[in-house]
C-alpha positions as CSV (number, residue, x, y, z in Angstrom):
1,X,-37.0,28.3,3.9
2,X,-38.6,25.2,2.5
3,X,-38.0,21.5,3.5
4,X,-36.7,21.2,-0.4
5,X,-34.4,23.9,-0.5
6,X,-32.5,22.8,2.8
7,X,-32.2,19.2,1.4
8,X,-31.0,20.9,-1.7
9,X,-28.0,22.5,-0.1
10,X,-27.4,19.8,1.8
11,X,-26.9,17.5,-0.8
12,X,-25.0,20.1,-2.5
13,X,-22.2,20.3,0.5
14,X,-22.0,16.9,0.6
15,X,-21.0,16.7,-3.4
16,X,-18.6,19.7,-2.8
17,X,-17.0,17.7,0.5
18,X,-16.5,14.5,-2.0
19,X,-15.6,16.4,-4.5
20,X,-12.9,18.2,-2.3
21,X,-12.3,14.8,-0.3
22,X,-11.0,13.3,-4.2
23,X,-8.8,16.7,-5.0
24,X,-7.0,15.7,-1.4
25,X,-6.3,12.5,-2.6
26,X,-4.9,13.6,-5.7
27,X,-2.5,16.1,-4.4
28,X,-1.3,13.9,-1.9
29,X,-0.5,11.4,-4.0
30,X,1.1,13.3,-5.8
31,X,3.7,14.7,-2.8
32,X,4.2,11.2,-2.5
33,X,5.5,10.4,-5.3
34,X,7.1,13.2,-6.4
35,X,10.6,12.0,-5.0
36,X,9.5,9.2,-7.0
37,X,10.3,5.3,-5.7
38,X,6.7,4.5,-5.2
39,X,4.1,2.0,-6.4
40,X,0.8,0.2,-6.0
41,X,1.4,-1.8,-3.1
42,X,-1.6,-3.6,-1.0
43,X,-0.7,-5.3,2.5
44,X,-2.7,-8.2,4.4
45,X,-3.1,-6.2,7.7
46,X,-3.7,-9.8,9.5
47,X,-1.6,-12.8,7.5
48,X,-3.1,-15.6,7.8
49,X,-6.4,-15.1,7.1
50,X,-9.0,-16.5,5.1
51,X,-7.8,-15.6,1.3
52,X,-9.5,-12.6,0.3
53,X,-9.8,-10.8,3.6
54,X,-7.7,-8.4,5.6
55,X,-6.5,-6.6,2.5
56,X,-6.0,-3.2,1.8
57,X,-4.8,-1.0,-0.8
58,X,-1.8,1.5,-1.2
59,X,0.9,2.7,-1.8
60,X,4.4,1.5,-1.5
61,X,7.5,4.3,-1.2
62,X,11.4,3.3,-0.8
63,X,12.8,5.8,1.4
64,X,16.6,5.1,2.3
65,X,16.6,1.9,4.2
66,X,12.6,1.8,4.6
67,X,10.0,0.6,2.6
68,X,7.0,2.4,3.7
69,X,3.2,1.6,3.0
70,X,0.3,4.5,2.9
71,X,-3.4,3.3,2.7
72,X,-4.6,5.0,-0.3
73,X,-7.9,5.9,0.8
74,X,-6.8,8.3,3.6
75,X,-5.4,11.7,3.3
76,X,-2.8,10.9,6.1
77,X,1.1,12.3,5.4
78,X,2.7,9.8,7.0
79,X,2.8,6.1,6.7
80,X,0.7,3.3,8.0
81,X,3.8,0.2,8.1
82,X,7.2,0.9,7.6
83,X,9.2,-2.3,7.6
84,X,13.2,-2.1,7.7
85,X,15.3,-3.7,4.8
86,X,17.6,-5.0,7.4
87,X,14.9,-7.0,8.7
88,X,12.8,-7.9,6.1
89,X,13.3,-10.9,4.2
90,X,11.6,-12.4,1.2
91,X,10.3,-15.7,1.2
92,X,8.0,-17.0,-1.7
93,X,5.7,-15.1,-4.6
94,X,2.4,-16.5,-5.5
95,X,-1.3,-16.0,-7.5
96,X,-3.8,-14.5,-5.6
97,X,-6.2,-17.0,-4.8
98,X,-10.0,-16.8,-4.8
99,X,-11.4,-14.0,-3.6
100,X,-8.0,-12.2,-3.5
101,X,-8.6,-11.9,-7.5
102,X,-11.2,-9.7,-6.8
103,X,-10.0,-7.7,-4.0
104,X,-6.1,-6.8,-5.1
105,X,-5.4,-4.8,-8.1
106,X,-5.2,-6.7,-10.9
107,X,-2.5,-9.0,-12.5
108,X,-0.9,-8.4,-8.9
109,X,1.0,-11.2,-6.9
110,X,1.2,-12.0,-3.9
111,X,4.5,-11.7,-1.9
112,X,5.3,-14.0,1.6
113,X,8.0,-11.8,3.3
114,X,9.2,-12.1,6.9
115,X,10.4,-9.5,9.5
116,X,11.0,-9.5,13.0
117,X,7.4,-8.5,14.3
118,X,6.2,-11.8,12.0
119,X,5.2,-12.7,8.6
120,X,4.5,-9.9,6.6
121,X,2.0,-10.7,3.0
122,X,2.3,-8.0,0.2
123,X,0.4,-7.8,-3.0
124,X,2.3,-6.0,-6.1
125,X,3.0,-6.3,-9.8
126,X,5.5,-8.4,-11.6
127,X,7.4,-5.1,-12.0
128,X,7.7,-3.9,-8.5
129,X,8.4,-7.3,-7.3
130,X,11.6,-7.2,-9.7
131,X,12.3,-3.5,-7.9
132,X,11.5,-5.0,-4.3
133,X,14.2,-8.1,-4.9
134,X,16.4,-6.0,-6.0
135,X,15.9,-3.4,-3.6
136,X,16.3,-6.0,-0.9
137,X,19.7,-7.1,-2.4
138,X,21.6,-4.1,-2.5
139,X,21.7,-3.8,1.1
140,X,24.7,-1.7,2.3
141,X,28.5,-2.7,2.8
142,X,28.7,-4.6,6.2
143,X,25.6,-6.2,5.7
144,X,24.9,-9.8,7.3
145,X,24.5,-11.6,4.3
146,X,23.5,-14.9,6.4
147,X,20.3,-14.0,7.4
């Protein structure tokens, strides 16, 4: 067989593995959501950083007293962060700042939470930030309302 044809099929299983690689993607965002509760959600893997760096996009899910973060670019089922809403508190809201226009989704702010493992930045719409504070408010009966 020629040097062309081989080349030939072998860029024609790597469109069909992208192609299939996007499909995966869409189906498992889909599972994801279909309990509904989730949202466009990036997280600063390393606060602190430079702005613009350490970002990554995803997906945000409630799930009972967890709000859970998938990267979006993977096709894994379970999530990367889950953070508690016992112990996660939030602390101030802000505009992305230089870079982090560019990187984040856009129109999204930036959210300074804390939890016990440290401070914890978030990136999400004005809409989800409503759903997030209000979210963190209706914490169950018994709650510690001093923290």
């Amino acid at each position: 067989m020629p040097l062309w044809l081989e080349l030939l099929d072998a860029a024609g299983l790597l469109v069909l593995l992208v192609l299939l690689y996007g499909l995966l993607l869409v189906v498992r965002r889909r599972v994801l959501s279909r309990h509904g509760g989730t949202f466009e959600l990036s997280h600063r893997m390393r606060p602190g950083e430079e702005p613009g760096r350490g970002w990554l996009l995803g997906l945000g899910r409630y799930s009972g007293e967890e709000l859970q973060w998938f990267r979006i670019f993977t096709l894994a089922p379970r999530p990367k962060r889950a953070w508690d809403r016992a112990g996660l508190s939030y602390d101030a809201v802000r505009e992305p700042e230089g870079p982090e226009r560019t990187v984040l989704y856009p129109e999204h702010l930036v959210v300074d939470c804390q939890s016990p493992q440290g401070r914890v930045e978030l990136a999400m719409s004005r809409d989800s930030l409503t759903g997030f504070q209000a979210w963190l408010e209706a914490r169950p009966p018994g709650t510690d309302w001093s923290r």
